[in-house]
C-alpha beads as a LAMMPS data file, in Angstrom:
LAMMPS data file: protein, C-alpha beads

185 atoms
184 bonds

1 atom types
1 bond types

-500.0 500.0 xlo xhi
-500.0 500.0 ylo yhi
-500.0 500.0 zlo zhi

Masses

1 110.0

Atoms # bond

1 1 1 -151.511 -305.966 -200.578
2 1 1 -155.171 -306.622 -199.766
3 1 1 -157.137 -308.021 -201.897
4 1 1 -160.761 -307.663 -202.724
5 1 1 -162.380 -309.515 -199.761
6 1 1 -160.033 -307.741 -197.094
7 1 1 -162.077 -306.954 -194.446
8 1 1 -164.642 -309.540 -194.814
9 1 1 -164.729 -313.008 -192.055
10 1 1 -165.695 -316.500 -193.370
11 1 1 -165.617 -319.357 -191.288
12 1 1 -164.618 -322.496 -192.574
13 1 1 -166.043 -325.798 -191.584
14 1 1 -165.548 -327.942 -194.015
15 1 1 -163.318 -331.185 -194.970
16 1 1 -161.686 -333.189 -197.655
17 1 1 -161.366 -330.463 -200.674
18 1 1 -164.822 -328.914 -201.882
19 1 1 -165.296 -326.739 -199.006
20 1 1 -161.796 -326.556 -198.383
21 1 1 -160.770 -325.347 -201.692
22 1 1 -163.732 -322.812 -201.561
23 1 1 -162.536 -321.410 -198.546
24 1 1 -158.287 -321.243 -200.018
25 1 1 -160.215 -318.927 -202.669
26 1 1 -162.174 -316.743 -200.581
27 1 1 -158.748 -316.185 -198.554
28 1 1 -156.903 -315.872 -202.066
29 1 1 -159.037 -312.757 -202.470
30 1 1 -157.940 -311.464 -199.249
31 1 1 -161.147 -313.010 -196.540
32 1 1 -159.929 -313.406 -193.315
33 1 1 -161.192 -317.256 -193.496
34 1 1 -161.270 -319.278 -190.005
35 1 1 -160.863 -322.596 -190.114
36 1 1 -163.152 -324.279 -187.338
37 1 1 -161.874 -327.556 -186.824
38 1 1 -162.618 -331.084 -184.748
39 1 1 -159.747 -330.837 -181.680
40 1 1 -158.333 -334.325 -183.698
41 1 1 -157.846 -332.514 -186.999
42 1 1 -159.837 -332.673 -190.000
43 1 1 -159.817 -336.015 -192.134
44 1 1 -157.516 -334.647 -195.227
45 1 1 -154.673 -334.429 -192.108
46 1 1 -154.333 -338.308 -192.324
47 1 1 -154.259 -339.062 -195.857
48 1 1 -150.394 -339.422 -196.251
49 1 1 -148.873 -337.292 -193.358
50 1 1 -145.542 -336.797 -194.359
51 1 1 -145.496 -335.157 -190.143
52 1 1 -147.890 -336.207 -187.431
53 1 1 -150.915 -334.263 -188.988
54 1 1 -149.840 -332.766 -191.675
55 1 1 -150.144 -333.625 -194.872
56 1 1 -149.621 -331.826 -198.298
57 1 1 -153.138 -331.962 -199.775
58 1 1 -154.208 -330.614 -196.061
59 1 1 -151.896 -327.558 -196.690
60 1 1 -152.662 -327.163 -199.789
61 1 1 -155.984 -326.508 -199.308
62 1 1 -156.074 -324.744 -196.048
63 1 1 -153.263 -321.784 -196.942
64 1 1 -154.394 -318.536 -196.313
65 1 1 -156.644 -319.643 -193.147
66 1 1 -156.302 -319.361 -189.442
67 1 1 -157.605 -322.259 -187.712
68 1 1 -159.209 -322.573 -184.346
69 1 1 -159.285 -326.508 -182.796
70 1 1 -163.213 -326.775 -181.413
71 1 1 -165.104 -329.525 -180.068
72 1 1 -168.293 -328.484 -181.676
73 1 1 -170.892 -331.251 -179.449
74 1 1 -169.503 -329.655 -176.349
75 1 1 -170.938 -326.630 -175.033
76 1 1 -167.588 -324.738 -174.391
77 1 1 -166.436 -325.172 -178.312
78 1 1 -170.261 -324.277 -179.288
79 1 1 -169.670 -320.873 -176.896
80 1 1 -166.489 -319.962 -178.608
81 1 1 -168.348 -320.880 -181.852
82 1 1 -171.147 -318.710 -181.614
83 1 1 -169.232 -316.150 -180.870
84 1 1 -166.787 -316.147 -184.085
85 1 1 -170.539 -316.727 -185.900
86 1 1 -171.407 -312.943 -184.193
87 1 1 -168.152 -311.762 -185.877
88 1 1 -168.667 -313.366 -189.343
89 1 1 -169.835 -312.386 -192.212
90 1 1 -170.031 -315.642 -194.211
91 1 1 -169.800 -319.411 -193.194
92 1 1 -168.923 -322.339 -195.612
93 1 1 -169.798 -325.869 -194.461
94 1 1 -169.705 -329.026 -196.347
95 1 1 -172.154 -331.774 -194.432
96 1 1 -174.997 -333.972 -194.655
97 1 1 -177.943 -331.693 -193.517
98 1 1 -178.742 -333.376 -190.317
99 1 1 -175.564 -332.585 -189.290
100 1 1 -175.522 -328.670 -188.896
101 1 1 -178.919 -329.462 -187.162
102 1 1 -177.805 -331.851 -184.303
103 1 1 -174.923 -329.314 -183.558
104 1 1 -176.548 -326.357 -183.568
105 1 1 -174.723 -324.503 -186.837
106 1 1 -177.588 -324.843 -188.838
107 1 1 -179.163 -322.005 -191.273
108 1 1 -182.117 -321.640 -188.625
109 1 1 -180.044 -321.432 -185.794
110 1 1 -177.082 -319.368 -186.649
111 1 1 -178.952 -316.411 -188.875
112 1 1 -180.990 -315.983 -185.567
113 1 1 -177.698 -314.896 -184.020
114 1 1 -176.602 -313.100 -186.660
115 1 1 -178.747 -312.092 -189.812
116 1 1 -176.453 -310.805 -191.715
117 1 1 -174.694 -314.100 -192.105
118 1 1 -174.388 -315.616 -195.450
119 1 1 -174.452 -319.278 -194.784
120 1 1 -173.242 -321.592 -197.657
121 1 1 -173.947 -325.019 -197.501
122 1 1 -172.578 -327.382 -199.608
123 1 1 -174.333 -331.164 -198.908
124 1 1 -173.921 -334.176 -201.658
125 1 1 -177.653 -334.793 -202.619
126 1 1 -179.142 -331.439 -201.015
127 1 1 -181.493 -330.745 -198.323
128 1 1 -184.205 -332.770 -199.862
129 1 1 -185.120 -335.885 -201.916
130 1 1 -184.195 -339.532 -201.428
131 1 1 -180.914 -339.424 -201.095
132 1 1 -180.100 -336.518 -198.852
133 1 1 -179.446 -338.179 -195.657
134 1 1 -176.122 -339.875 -197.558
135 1 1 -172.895 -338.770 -197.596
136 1 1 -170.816 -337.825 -200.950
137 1 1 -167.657 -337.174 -202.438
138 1 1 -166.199 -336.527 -206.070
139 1 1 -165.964 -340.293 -207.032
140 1 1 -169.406 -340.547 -206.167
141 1 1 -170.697 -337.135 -207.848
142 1 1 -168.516 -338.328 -210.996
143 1 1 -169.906 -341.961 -211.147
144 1 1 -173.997 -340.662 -210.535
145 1 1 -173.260 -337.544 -212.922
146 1 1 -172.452 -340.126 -216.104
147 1 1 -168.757 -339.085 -215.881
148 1 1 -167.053 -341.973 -215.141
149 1 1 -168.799 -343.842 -218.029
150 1 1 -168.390 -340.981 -220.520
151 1 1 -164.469 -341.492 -219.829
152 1 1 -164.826 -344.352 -222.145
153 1 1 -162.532 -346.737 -220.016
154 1 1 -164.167 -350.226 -219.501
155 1 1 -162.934 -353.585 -218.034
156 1 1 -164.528 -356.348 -217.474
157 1 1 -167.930 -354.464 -218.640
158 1 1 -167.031 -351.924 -215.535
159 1 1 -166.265 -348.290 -216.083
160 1 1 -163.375 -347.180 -214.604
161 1 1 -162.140 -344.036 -212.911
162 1 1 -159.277 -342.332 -214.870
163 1 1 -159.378 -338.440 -213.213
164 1 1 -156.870 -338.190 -211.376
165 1 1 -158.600 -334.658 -210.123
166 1 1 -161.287 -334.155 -207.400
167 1 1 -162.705 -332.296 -210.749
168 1 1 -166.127 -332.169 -209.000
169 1 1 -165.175 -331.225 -205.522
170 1 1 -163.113 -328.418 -207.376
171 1 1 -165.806 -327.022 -209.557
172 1 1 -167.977 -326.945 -206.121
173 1 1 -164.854 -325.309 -204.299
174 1 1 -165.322 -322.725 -206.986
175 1 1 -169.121 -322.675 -207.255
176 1 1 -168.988 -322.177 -202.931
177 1 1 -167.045 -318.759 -203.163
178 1 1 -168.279 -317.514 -206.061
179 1 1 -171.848 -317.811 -204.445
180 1 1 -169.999 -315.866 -201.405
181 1 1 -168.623 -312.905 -203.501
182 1 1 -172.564 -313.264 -204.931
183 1 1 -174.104 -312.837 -201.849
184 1 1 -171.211 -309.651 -200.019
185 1 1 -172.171 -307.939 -203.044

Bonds

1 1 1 2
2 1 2 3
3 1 3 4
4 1 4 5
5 1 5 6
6 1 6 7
7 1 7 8
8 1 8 9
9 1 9 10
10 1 10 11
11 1 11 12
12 1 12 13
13 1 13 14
14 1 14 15
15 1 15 16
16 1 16 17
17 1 17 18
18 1 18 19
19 1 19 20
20 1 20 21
21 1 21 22
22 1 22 23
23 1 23 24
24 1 24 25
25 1 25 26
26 1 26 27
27 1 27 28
28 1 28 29
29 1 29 30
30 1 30 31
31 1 31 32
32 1 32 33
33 1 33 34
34 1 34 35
35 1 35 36
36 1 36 37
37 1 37 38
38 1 38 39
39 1 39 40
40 1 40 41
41 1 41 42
42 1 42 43
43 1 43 44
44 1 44 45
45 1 45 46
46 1 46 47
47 1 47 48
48 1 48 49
49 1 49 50
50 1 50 51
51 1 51 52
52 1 52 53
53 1 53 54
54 1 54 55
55 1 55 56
56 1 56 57
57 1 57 58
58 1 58 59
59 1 59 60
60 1 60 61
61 1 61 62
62 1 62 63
63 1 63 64
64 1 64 65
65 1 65 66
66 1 66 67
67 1 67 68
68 1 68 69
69 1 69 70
70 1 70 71
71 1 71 72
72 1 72 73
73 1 73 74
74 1 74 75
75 1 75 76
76 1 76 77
77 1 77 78
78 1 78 79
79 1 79 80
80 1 80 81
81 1 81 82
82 1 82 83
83 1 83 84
84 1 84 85
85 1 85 86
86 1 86 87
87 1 87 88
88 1 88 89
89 1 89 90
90 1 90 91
91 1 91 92
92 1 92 93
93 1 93 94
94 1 94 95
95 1 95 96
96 1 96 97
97 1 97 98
98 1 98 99
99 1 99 100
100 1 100 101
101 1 101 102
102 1 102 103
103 1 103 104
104 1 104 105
105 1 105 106
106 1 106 107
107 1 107 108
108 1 108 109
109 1 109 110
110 1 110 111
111 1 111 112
112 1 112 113
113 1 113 114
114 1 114 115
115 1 115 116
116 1 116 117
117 1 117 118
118 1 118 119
119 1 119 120
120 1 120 121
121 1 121 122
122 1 122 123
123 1 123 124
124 1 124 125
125 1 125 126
126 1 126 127
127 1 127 128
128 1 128 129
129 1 129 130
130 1 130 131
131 1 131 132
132 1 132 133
133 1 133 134
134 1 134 135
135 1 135 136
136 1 136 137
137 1 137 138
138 1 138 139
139 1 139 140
140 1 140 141
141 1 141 142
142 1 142 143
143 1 143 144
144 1 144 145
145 1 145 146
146 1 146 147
147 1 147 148
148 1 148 149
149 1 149 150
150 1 150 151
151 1 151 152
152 1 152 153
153 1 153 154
154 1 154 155
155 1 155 156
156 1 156 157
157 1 157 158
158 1 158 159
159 1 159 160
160 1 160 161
161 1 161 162
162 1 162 163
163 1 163 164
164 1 164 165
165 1 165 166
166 1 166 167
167 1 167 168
168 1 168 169
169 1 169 170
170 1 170 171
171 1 171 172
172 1 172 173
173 1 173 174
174 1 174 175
175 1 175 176
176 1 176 177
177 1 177 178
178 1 178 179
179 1 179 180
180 1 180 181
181 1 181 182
182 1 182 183
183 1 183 184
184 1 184 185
C-alpha cells in the first residue's frame, strides 16, 4: 500500500543514526529513499557485525532504502551522483559543512543542477560560528546541551552518561523528515 510520500526520491547520505533514522522515516511514509554510500560501507556497518558488514543497528536504520555503493571524490561516482541528484526530489546529508563543499554535493552546487531540490543538511554546530568546522554526535550534543548533567548521575565530581538512546540523533532523525514533508508540501 503506498504511503504518503510514494512517488517522491530522497537521497540519503548520511551515517551513524540522525540522518539515517531521518531517511528510515521518509521511506516509512512510502519515499523511494537512496542510500548513497562510500564503496567500503558506511561507519554504523562495523559497530558489531554480527556478518562481514552488517550489523543490526545498520539495518535497522537503513530498512526501506535502496543503496547505491559510490566513490563520491572520484569523478565516475560524482557522474552517477549527479545524475540520481537530476532525479531527486529531496537530499538528506549529515556532515561538517566543508565537506559537501570539497565534494561537490553542496547546497550551491547541487540546486544549480536541479532547483527543485530540497536539500537538508544536518551539521553538529551549523554552517557558522566557532565551532562549525567540528564534528558531532549525540554524546556530544547531550553533554554541550546540559543533558548529561541534568541526569543527576555524578562520580568522582564527573557527570555521567546514563541514556542508553541516541535521544538527540533521534529527535534530529525526526526533525530531518519532518522538515522534508515541510518543504514537498
Amino acid at each position: 500500500m503506498p504511503g504518503p510520500l510514494d512517488g517522491v526520491r530522497v537521497l540519503d547520505i548520511t551515517q551513524i543514526v540522525a540522518g539515517p533514522f531521518g531517511g528510515l522515516l521518509l521511506g516509512d511514509m512510502g519515499a523511494d529513499v537512496i542510500k548513497i554510500e562510500p564503496v567500503w560501507g558506511e561507519a554504523q556497518r562495523q559497530t558489531m557485525p554480527f556478518v562481514p558488514n552488517e550489523t543490526r543497528n545498520f539495518i535497522s536504520l537503513n530498512r526501506s532504502k535502496r543503496s547505491v555503493p559510490l566513490d563520491l571524490t572520484k569523478p565516475q561516482g560524482l557522474e552517477v551522483f549527479y545524475k540520481l541528484v537530476d532525479t531527486a526530489d529531496a537530499l538528506i546529508i549529515n556532515a561538517r559543512p566543508d565537506v559537501p563543499v570539497k565534494l561537490g554535493i553542496d547546497y550551491e552546487t547541487l540546486s544549480a543542477r536541479n532547483p527543485r531540490l530540497i536539500y537538508c543538511e544536518n551539521t553538529a554546530f551549523g554552517r557558522k560560528g566557532p565551532h562549525s568546522d567540528r564534528p558531532g554526535s549525540d554524546i556530544t550534543s547531550q553533554g554541550l546541551s546540559g543533558m548529561i548533567a541534568a541526569q543527576g548521575v555524578v562520580k568522582d565530581g564527573i557527570a555521567q552518561h546514563v541514556i542508553a538512546s541516541p535521544i538527540v540523533d533521534h529527535a534530529t532523525g525526526i526533525t530531518m523528515a519532518w522538515g522534508v514533508c515541510a518543504a514537498l508540501y
